[in-house]
N, C-alpha and C positions, 0 to 999 in steps of 0.2 A: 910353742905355737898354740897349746891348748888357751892360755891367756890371751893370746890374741882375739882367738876364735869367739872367747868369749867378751871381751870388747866390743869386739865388732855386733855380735848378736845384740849389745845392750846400746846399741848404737853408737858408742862413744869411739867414733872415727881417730880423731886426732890422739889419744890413748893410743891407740892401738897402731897408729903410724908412728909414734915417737920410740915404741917397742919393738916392730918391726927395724927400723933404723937400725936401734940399738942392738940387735941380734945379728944385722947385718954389718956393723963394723967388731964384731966377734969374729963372727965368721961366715963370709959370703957364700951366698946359695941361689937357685935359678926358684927355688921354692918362694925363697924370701922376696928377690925382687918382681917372681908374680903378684907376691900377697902385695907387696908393696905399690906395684900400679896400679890394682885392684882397688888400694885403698885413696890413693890421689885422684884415680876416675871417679871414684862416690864423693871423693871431697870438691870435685868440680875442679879441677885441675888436669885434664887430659892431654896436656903438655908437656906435664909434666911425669905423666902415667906412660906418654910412650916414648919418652927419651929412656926409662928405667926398660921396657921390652927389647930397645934397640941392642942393650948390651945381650940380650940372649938370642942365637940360634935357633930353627924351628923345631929342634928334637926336643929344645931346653924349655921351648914355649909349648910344645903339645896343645891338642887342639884345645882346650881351658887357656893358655893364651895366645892361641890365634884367632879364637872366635873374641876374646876383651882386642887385641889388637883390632879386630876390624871392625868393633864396635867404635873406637877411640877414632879410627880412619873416619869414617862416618860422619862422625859427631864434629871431625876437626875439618868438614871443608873436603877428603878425598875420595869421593864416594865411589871412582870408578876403583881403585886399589881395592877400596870395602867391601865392593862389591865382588871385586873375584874374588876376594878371600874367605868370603861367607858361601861364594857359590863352588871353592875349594871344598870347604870342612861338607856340603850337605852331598858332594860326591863319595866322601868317604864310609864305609861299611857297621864303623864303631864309632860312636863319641860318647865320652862322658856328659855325666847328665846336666852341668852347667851350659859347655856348648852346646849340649841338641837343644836346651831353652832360646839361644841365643840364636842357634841358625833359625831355630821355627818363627823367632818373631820378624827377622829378615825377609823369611818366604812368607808368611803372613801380611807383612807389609807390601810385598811384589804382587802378590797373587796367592789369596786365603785358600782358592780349592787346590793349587798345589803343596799348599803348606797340610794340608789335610792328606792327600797323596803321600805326601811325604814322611808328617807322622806315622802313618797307619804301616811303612815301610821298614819307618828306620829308628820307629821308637824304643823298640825292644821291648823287655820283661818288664815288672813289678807294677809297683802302685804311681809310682812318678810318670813313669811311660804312659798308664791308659791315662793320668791324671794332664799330661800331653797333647794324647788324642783327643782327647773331650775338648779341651780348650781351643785345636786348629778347627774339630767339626762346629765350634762355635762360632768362631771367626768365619768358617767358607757359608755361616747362614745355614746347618742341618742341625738345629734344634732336636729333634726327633732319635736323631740318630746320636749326639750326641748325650739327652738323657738315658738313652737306654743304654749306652756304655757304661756309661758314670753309675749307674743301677748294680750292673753287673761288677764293678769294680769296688763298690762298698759291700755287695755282698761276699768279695771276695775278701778285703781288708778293710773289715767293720772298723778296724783300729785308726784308720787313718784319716787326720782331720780337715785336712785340706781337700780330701775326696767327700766327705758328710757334705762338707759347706757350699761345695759346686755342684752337688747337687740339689742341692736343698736350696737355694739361689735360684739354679737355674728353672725350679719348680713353680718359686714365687716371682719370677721374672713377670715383671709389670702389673704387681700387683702394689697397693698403695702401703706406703709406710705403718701404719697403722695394722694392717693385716700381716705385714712380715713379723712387728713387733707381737703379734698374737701367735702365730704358728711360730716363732722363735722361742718362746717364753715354755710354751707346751715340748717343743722338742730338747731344753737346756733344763725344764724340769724331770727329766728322765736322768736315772742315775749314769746309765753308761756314756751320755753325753752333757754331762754337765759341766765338765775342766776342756771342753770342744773351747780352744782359744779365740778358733777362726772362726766360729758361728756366733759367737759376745762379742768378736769384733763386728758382724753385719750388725750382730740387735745392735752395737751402740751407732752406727750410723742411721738404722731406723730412728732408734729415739732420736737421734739430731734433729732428722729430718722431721720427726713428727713435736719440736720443742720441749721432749719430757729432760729436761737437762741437767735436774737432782739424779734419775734415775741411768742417764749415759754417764754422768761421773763416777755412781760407784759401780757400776758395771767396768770402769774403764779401771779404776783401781784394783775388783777384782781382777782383770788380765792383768793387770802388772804384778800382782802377788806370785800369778800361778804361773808367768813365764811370758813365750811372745818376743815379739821384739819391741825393746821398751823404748826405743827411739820415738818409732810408729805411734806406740801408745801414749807417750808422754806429748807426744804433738798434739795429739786429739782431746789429752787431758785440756792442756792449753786452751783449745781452742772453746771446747766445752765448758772452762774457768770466762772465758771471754763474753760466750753469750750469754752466762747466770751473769752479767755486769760486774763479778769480781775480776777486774781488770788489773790490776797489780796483780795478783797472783800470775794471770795468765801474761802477763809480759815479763814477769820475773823469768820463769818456767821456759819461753819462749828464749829468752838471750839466754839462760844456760844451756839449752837445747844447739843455738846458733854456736857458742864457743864451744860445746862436742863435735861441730859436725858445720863449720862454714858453707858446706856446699850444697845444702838443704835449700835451695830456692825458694820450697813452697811455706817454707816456718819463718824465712825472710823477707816475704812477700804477706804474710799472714801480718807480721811483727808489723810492718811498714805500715800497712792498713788499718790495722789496730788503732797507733796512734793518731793516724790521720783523722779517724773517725771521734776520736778524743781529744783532739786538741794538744795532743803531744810530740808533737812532730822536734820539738827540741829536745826531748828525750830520744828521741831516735837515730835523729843528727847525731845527738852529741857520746851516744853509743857507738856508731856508725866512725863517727871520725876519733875515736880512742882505739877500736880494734885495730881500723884502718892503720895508722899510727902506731902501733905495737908488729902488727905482720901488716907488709906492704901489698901480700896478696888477698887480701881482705877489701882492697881497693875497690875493685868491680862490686860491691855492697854498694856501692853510691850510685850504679846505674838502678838499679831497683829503688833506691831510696827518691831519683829524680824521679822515676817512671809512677811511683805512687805519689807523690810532694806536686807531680809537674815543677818541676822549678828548673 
């Protein structure tokens, strides 16, 4: 499973489903065919992610697959099922920290100040928890109360990087790309945050936004060196190859990106535009209908391919 794990981290979905498979006809597990629907719901297949739940029991799904289950509900068309099933897990006392993600974006979605309620109730301990709280008090609209959480919880776990960067965000919230790329550069020149993934991930969206596009590439190269998840980062490489007009590069990059991971809409949708903007709309076809053509579920590629073509 550690190979899986790490697959999946480097985005490479369909790896890591062929491997899952493969451990599953060794020898079946309710572990496996969680990872296993986990991974057909990321690959855009939630058809086929909850025929693989139906074979497990709710002991055997535990709340990590009740809260994907009623995500999948949701998503497929059943929203009254999804919805008690999400309003199931946010009654219960414990949940592990995937599902408390997944109910709070449920209750977030229903009603932010009880998803804030709700946090502050049923988040528990550590750094994931206040890192939780801070994100529902963002959602119910208390700025205020939510930086000075987020304060208190990097002084409590200096180490933790995802808690720097929501703060430090939410300090520069609405300030112009240019000023984030200044206060980033001074905070990433300090030693103790310098390998901060998630705060090189904002600077490279400032530089995007502010056009410095030599300096969001090898910023975007150093995260890949130093870790991250390199799906994420290799998309943005792309995209970042795209607007320097090295356009080969970035549509090379982008179809090996699509064959790890078919279910990537927005690297599909990126790829689609790309060529249409270039005049390669037969290169995209004729990618489009060779996938197609090899896996039949690669099919629905051709609604996005009309929807940017209009054809």
């Amino acid at each position: 499973m550690e190979f899986v794990a790490e697959l999946r981290s480097q985005g490479k979905l369909q790896e890591a489903l062929r491997e899952i498979e493969r451990l599953q006809a060794m020898e079946p597990h309710p572990r496996l065919t969680l990872e296993r629907a986990n991974l057909l719901a990321r690959l855009g297949q939630p058809g086929e992610a909850l025929q693989q739940l139906e074979h497990l029991n709710d002991s055997e799904l535990g709340d990590y697959g009740l809260a994907l289950k009623a995500g999948l509900l949701e998503h497929s068309g059943h929203k009254d099922e999804s919805q008690a099933l999400f309003e199931e897990l946010a009654q219960r006392p414990h949940l592990g920290a995937v599902a408390k993600r997944r109910v709070m974006q449920y209750l977030e979605h229903q009603d932010p100040a009880r998803a804030a309620r709700w946090a502050e109730r049923s988040a528990g301990e550590g750094a994931d928890a206040l890192q939780l709280r801070a994100h529902a008090l963002i959602k119910a609209r208390q700025p205020e109360e939510a930086l000075e959480l987020l304060q208190q919880a990097v002084d409590t776990y200096p180490a933790h990087q995802g808690l720097r960067r929501d703060l430090v965000m939410l300090r520069l919230e609405g300030e112009s790309a240019e000023v984030v790329v200044e206060e980033l550069d001074t905070l990433l020149s300090m030693q103790e945050h310098r390998r901060n993934v998630a705060l090189r991930e904002r600077l490279v969206q400032a530089l995007r936004e502010s056009q410095q596009w030599e300096r969001a590439r090898e910023e975007l190269l150093e995260c890949l060196h130093w870790g991250g998840n390199q799906h994420y980062l290799r998309a943005n490489l792309a995209y970042v190859l795209r607007d320097m007009g090295r356009l080969e590069e970035a549509l090379e990059l982008m179809e090996e990106l699509l064959l790890e991971n078919p279910g990537d809409i927005h690297v599909l949708g990126a790829y689609c535009k790309a060529c249409r903007e270039h005049d390669a709309k037969e290169r995209a076809g004729a990618f489009v209908a060779e996938q197609a053509r090899q896996d039949p579920r690669k099919r629905r590629w051709w609604g996005t391919f009309k929807k940017v073509f209009k054809t």
